[in-house]
Gaussian input, Z-matrix of N, CA and C with variables (Angstrom, degrees):
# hf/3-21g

backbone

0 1
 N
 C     1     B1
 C     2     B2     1     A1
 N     3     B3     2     A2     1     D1
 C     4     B4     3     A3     2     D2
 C     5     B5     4     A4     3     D3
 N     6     B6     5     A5     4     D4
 C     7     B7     6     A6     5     D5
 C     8     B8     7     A7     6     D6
 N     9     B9     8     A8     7     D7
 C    10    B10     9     A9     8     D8
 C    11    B11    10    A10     9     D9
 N    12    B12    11    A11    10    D10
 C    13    B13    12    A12    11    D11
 C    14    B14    13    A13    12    D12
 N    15    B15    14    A14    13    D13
 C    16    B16    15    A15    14    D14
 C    17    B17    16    A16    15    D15
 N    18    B18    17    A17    16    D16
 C    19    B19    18    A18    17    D17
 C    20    B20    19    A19    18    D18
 N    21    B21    20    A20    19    D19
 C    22    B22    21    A21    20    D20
 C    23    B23    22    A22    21    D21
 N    24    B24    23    A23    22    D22
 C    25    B25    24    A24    23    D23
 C    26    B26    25    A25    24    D24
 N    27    B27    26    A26    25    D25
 C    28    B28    27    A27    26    D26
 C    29    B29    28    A28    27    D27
 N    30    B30    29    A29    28    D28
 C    31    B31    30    A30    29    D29
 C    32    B32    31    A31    30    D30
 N    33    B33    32    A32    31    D31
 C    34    B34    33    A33    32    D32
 C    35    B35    34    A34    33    D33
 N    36    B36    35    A35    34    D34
 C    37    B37    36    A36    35    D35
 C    38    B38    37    A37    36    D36
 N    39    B39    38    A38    37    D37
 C    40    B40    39    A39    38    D38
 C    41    B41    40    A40    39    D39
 N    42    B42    41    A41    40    D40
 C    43    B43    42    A42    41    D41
 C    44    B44    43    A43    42    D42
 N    45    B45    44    A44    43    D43
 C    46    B46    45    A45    44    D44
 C    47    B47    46    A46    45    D45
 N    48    B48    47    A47    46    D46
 C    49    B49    48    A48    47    D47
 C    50    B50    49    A49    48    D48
 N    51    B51    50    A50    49    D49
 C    52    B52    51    A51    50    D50
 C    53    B53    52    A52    51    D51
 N    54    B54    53    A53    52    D52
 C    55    B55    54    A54    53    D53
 C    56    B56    55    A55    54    D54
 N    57    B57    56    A56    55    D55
 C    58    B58    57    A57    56    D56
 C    59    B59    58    A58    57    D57
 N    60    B60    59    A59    58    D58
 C    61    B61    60    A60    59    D59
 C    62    B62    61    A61    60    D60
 N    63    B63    62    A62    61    D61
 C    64    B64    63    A63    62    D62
 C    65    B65    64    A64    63    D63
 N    66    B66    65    A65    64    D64
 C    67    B67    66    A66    65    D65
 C    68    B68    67    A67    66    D66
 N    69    B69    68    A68    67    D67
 C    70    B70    69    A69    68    D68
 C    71    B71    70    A70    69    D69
 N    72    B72    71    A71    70    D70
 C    73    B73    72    A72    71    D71
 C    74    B74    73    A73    72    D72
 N    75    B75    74    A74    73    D73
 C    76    B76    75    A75    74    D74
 C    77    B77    76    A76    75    D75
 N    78    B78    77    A77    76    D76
 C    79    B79    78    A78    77    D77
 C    80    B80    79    A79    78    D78
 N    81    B81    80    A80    79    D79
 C    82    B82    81    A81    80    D80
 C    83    B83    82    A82    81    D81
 N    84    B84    83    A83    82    D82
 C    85    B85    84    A84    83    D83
 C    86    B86    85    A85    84    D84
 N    87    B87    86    A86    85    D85
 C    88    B88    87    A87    86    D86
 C    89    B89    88    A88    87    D87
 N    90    B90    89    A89    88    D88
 C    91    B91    90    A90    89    D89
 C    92    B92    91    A91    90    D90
 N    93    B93    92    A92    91    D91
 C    94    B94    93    A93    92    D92
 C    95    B95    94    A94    93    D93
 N    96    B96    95    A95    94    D94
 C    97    B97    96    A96    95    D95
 C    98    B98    97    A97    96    D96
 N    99    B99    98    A98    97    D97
 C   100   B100    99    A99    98    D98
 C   101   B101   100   A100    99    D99
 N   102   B102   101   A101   100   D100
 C   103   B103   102   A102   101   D101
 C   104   B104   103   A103   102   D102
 N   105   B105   104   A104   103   D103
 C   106   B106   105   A105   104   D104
 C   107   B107   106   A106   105   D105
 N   108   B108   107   A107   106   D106
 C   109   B109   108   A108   107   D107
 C   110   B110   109   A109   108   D108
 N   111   B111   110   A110   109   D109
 C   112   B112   111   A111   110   D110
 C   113   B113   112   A112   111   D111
 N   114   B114   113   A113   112   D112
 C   115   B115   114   A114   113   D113
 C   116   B116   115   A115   114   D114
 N   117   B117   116   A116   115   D115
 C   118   B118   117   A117   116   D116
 C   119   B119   118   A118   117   D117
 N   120   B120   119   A119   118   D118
 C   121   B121   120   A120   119   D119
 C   122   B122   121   A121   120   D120
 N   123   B123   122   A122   121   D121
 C   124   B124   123   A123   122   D122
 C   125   B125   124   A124   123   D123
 N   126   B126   125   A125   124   D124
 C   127   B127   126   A126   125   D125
 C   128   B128   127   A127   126   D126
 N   129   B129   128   A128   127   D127
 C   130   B130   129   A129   128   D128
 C   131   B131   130   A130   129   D129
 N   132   B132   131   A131   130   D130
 C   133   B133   132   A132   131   D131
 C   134   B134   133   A133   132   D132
 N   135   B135   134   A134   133   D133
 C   136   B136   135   A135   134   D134
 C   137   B137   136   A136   135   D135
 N   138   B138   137   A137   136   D136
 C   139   B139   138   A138   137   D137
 C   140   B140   139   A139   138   D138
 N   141   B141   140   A140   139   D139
 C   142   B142   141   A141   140   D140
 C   143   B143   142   A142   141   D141
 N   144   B144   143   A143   142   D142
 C   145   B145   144   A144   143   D143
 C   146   B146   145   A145   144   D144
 N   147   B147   146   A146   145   D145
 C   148   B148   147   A147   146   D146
 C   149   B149   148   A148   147   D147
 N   150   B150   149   A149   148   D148
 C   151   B151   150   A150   149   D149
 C   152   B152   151   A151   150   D150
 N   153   B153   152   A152   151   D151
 C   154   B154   153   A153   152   D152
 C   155   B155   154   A154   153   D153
 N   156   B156   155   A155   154   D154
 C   157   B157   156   A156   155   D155
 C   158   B158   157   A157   156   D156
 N   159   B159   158   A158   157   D157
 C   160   B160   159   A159   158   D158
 C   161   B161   160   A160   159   D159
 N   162   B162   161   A161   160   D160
 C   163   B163   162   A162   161   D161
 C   164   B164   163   A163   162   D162
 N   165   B165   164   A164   163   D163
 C   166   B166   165   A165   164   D164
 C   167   B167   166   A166   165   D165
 N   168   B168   167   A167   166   D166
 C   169   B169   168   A168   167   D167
 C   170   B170   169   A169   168   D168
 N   171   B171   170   A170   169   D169
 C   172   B172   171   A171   170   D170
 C   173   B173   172   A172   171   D171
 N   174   B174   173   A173   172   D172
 C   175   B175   174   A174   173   D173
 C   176   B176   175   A175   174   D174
 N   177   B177   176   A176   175   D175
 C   178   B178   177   A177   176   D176
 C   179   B179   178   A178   177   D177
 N   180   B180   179   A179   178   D178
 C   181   B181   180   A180   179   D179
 C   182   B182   181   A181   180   D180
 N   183   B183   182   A182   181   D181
 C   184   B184   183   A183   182   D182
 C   185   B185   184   A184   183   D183
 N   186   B186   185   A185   184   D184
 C   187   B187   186   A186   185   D185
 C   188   B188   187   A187   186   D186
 N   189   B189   188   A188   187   D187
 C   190   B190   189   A189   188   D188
 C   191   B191   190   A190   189   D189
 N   192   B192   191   A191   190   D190
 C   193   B193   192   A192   191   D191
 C   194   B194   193   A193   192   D192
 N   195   B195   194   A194   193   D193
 C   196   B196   195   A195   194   D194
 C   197   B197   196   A196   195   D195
 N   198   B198   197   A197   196   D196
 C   199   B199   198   A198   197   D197
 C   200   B200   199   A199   198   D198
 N   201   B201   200   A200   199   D199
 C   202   B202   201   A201   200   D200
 C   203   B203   202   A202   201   D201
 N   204   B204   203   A203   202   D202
 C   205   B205   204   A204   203   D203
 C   206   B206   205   A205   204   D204
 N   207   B207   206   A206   205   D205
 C   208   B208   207   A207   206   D206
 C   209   B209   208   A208   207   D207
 N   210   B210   209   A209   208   D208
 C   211   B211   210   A210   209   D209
 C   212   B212   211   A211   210   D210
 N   213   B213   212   A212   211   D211
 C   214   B214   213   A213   212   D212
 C   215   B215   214   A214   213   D213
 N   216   B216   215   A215   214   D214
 C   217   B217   216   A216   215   D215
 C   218   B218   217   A217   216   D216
 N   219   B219   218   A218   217   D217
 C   220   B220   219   A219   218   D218
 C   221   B221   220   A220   219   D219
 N   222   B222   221   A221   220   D220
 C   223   B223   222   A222   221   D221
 C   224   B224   223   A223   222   D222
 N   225   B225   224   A224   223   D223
 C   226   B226   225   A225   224   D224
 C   227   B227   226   A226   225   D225
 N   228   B228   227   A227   226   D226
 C   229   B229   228   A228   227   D227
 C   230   B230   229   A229   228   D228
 N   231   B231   230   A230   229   D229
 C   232   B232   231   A231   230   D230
 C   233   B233   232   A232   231   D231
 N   234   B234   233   A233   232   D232
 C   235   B235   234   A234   233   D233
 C   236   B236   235   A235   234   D234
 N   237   B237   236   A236   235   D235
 C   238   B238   237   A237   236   D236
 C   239   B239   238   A238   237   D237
 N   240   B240   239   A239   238   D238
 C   241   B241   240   A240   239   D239
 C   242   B242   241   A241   240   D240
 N   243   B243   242   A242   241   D241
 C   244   B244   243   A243   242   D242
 C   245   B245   244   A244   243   D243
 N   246   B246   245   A245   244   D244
 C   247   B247   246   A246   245   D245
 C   248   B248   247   A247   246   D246
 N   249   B249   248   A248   247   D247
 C   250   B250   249   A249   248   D248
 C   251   B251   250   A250   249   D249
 N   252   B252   251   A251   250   D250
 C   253   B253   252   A252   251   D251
 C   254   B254   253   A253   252   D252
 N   255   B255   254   A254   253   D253
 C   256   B256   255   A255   254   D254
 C   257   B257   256   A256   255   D255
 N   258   B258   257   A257   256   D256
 C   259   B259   258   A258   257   D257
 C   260   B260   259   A259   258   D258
 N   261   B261   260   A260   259   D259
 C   262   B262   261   A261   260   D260
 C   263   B263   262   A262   261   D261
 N   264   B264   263   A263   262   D262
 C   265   B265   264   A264   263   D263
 C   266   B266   265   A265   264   D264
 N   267   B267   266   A266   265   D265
 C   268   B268   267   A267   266   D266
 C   269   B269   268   A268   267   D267
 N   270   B270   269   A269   268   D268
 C   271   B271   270   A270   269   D269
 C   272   B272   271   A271   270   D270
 N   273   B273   272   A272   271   D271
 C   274   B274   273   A273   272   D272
 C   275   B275   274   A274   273   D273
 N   276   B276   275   A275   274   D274
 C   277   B277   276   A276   275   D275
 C   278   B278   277   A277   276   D276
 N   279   B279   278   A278   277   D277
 C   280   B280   279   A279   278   D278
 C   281   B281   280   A280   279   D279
 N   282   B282   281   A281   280   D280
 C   283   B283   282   A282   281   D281
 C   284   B284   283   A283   282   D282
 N   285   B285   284   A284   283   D283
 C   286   B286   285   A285   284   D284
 C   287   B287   286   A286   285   D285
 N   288   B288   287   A287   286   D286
 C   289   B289   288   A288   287   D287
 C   290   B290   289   A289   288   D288

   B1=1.4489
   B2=1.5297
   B3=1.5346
   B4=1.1651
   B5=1.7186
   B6=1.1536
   B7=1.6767
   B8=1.4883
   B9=1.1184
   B10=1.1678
   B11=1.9508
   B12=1.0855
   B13=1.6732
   B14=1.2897
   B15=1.6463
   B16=1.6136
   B17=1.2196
   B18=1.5346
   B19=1.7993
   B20=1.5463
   B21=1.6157
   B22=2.0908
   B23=1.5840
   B24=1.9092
   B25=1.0406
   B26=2.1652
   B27=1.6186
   B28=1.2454
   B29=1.8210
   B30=1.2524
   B31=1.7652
   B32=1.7986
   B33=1.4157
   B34=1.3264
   B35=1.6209
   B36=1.1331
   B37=1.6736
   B38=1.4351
   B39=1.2175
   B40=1.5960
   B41=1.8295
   B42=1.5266
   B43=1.6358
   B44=1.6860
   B45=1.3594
   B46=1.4110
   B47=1.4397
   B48=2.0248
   B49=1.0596
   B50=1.2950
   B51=1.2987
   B52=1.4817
   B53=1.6803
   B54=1.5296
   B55=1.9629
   B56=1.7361
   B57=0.9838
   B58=1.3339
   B59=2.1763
   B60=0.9798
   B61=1.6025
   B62=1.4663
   B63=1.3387
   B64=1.5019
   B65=1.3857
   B66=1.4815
   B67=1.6106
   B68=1.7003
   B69=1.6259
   B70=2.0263
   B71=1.7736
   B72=0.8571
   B73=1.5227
   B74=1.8274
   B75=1.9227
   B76=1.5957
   B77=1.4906
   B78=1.2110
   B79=1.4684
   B80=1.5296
   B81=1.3752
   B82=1.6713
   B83=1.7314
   B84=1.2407
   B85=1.7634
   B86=1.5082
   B87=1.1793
   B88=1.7026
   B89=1.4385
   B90=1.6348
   B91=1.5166
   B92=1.4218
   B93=1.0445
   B94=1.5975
   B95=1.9565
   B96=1.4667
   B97=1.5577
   B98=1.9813
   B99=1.3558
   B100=1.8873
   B101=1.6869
   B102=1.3149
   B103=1.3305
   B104=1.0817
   B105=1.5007
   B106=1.0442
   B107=2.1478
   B108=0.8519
   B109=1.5866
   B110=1.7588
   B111=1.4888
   B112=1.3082
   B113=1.3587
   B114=1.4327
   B115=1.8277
   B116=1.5566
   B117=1.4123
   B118=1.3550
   B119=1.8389
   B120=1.3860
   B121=1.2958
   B122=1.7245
   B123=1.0966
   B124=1.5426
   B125=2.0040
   B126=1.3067
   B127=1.6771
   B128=1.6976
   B129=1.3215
   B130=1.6765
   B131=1.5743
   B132=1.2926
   B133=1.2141
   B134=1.4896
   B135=1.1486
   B136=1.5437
   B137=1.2531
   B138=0.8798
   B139=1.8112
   B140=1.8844
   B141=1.4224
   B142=1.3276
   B143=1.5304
   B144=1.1283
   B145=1.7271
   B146=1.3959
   B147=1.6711
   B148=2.0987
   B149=1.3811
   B150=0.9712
   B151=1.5865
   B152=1.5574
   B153=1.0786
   B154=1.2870
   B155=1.5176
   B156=1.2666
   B157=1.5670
   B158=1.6644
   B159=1.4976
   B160=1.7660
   B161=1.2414
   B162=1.8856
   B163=1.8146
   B164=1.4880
   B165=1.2377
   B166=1.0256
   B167=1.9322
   B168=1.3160
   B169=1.3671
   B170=1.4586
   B171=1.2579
   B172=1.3431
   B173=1.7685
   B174=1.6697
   B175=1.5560
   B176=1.9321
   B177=1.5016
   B178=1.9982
   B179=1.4479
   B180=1.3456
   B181=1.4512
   B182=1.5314
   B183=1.2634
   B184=1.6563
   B185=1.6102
   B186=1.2803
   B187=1.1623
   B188=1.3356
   B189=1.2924
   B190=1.4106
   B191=1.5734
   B192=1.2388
   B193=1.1408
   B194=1.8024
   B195=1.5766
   B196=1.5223
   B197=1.5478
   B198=1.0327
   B199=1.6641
   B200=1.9376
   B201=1.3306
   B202=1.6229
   B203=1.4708
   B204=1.5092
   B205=1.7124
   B206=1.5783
   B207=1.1074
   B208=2.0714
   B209=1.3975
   B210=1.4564
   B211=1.7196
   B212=1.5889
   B213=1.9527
   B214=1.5268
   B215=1.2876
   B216=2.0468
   B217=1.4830
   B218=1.7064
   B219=1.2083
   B220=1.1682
   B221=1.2856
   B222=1.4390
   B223=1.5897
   B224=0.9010
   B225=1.1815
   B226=1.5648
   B227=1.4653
   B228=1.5793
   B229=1.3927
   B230=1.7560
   B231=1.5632
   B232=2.1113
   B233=1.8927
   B234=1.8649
   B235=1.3617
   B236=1.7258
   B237=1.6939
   B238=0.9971
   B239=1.6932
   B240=1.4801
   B241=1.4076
   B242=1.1496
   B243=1.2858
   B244=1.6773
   B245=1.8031
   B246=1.2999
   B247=1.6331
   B248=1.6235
   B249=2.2140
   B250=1.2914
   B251=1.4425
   B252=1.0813
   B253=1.7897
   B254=1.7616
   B255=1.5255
   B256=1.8453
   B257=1.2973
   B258=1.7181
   B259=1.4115
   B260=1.1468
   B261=1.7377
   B262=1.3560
   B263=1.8782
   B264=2.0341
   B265=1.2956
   B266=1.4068
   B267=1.8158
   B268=1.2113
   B269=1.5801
   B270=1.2349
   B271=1.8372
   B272=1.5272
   B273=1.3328
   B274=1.5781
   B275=1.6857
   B276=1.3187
   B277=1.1448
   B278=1.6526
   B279=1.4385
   B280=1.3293
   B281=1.0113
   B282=1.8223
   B283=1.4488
   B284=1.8737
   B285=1.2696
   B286=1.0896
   B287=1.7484
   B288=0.8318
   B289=1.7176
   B290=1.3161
   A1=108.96
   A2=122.41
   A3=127.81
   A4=121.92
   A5=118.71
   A6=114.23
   A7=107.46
   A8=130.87
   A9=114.93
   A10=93.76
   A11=119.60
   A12=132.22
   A13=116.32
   A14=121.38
   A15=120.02
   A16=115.58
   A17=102.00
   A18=105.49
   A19=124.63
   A20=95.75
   A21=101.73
   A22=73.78
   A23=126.33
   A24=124.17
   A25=110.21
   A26=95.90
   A27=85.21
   A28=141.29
   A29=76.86
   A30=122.87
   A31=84.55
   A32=119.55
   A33=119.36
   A34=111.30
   A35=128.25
   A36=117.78
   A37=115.84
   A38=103.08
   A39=96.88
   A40=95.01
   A41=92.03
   A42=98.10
   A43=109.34
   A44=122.66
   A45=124.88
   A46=99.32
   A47=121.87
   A48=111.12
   A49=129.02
   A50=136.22
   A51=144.69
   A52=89.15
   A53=93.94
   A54=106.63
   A55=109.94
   A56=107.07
   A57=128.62
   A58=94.37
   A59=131.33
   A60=112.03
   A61=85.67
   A62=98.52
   A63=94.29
   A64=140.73
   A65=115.55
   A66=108.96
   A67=127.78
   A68=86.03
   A69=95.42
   A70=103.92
   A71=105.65
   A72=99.33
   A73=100.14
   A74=88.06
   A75=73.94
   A76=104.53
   A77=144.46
   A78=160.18
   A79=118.27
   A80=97.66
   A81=90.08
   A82=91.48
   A83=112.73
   A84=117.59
   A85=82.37
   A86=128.50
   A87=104.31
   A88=117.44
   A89=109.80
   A90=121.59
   A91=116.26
   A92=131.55
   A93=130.20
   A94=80.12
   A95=99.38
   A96=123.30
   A97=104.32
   A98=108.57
   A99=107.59
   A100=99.27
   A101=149.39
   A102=145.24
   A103=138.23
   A104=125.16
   A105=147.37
   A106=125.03
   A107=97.46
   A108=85.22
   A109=120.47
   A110=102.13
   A111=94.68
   A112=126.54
   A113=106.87
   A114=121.16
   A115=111.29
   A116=137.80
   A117=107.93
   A118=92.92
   A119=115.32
   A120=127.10
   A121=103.15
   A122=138.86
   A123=157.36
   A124=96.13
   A125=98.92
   A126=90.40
   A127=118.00
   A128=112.12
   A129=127.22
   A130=96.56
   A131=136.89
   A132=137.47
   A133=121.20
   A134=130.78
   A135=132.33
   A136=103.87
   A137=121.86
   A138=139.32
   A139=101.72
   A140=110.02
   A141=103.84
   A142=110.05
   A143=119.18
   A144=114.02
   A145=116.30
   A146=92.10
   A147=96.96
   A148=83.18
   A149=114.81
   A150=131.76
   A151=133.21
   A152=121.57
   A153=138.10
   A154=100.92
   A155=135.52
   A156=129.30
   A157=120.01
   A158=113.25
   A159=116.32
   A160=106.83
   A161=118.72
   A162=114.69
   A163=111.16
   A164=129.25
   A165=146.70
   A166=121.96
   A167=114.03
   A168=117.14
   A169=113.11
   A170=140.91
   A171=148.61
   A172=78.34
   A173=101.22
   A174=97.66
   A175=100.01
   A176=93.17
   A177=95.57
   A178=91.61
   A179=134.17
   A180=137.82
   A181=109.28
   A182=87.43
   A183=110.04
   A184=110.01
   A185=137.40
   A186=140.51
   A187=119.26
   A188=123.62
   A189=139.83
   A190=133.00
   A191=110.65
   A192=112.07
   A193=122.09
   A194=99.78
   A195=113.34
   A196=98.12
   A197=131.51
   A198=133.15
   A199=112.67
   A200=86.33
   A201=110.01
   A202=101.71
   A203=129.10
   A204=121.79
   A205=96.10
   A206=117.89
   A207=103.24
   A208=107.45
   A209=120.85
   A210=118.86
   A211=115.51
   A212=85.06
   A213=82.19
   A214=148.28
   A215=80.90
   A216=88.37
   A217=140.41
   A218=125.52
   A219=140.19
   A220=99.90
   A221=140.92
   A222=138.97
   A223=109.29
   A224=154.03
   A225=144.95
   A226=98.74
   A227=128.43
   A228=116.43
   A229=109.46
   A230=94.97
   A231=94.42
   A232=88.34
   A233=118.64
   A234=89.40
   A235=137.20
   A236=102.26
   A237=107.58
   A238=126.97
   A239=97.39
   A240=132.23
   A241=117.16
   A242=106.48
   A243=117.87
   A244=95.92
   A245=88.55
   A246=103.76
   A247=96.05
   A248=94.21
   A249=110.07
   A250=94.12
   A251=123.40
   A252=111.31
   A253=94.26
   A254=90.69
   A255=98.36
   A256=101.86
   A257=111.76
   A258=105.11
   A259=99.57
   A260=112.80
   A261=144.03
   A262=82.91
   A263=93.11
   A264=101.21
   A265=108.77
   A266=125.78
   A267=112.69
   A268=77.93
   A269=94.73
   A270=110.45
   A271=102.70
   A272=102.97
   A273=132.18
   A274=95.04
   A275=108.98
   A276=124.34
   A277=117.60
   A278=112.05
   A279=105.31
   A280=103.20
   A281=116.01
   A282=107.23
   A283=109.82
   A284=106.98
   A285=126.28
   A286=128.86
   A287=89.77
   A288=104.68
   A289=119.81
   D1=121.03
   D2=163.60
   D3=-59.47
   D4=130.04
   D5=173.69
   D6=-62.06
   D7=145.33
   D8=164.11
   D9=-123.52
   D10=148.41
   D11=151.95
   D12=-59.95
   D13=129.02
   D14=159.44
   D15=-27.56
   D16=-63.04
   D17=-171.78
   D18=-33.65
   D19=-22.62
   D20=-155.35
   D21=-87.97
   D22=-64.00
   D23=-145.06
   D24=-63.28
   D25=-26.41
   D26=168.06
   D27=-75.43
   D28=-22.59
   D29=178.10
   D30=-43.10
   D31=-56.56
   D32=-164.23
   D33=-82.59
   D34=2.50
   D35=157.83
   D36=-79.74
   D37=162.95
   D38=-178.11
   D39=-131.49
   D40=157.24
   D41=-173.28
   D42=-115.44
   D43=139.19
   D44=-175.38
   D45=-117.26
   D46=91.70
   D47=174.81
   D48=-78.17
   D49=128.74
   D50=-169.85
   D51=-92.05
   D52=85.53
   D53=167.03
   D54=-40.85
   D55=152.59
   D56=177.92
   D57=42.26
   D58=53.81
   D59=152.23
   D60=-170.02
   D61=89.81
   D62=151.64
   D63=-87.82
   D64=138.02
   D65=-168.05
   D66=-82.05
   D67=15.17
   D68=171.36
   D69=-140.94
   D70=124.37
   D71=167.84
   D72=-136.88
   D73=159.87
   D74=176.19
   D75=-107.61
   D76=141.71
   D77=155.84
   D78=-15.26
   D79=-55.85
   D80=-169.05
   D81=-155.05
   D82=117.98
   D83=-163.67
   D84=-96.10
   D85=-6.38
   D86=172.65
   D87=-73.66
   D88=-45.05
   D89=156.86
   D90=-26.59
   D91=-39.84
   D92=-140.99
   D93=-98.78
   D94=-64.11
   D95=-171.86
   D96=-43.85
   D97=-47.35
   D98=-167.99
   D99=-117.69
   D100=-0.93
   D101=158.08
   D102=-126.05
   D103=0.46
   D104=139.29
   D105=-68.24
   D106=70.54
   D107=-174.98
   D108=-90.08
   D109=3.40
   D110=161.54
   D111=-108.77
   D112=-10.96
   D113=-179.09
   D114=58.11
   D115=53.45
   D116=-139.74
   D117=-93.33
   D118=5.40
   D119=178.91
   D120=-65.54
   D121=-41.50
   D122=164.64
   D123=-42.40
   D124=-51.73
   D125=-170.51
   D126=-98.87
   D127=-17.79
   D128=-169.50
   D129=-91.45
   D130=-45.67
   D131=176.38
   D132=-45.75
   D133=112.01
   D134=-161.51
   D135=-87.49
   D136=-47.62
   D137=165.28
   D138=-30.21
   D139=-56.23
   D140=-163.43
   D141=98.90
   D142=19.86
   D143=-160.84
   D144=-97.95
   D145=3.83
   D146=-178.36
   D147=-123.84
   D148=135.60
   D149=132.18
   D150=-106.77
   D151=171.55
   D152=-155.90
   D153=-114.80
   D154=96.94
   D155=157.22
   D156=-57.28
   D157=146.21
   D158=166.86
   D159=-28.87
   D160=-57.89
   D161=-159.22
   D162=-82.42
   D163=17.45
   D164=-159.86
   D165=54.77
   D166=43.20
   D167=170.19
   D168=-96.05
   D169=142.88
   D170=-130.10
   D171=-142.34
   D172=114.42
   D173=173.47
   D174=-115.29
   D175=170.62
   D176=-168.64
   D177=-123.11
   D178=145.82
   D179=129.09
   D180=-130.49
   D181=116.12
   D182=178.86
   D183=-59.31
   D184=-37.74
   D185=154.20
   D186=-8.34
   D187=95.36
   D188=-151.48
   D189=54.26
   D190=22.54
   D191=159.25
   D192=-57.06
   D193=136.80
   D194=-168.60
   D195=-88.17
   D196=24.91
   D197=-178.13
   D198=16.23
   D199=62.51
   D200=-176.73
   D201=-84.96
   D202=-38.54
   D203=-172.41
   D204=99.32
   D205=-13.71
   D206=-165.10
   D207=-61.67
   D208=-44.06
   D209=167.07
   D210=-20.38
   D211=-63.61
   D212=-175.10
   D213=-44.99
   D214=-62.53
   D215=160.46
   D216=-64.51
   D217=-10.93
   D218=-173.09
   D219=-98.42
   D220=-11.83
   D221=152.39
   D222=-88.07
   D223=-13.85
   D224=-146.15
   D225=-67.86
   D226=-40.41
   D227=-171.04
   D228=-47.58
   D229=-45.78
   D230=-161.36
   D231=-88.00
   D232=-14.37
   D233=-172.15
   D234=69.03
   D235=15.27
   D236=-179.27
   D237=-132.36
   D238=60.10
   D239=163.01
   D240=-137.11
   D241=122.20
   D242=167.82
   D243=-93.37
   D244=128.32
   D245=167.36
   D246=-150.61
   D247=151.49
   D248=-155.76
   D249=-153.48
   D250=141.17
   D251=176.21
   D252=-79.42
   D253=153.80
   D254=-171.54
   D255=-67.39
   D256=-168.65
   D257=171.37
   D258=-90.85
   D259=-176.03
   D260=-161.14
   D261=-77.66
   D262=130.63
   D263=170.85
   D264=104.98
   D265=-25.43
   D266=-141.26
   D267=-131.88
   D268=165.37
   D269=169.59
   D270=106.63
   D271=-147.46
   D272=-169.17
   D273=-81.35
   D274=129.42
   D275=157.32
   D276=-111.21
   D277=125.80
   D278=-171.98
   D279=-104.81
   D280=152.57
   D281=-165.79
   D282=-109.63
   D283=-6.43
   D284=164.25
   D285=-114.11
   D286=44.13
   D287=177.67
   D288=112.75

């Protein structure tokens, strides 16, 4: 059996972005930036779709998101992610099931 890396196996979904409606946004980026001090949305996200800025602002691109829920759950304390499954047609296409 060959190893293969996440990266390759994710490498193979494909994403259908529905321009202008994204199905995660975050609420209030000051929250994330002054009461959040661990961000753990930046490291739990498999996608990669949060990052962490120098001044401490926490930016999102939904652009390949695997619509897993971990955002959610991993904000729920401050509650400041809206997440929604996209519409019909749009999102993560998996190429293996």
């Amino acid at each position: 059996m060959i190893p293969v890396k996440v990266e390759e196996k994710l490498f193979q979904n494909r994403y259908r972005v529905d321009a202008g409606r994204p199905h995660i946004n975050i609420i209030d980026s000051a929250t994330c930036k002054t009461e959040c001090k661990t961000q753990e949305c930046t490291v739990c996200c498999p996608a990669g779709c949060y990052t962490a800025e120098g001044n401490g602002q926490v930016v999102l691109i939904t652009d390949g998101c695997l619509e897993c829920g971990t955002c959610r759950i991993i904000c729920s304390t401050y509650r400041n992610v809206a997440w929604e499954y996209p519409r019909g047609g749009y999102g993560v296409l998996f190429k293996f099931g």
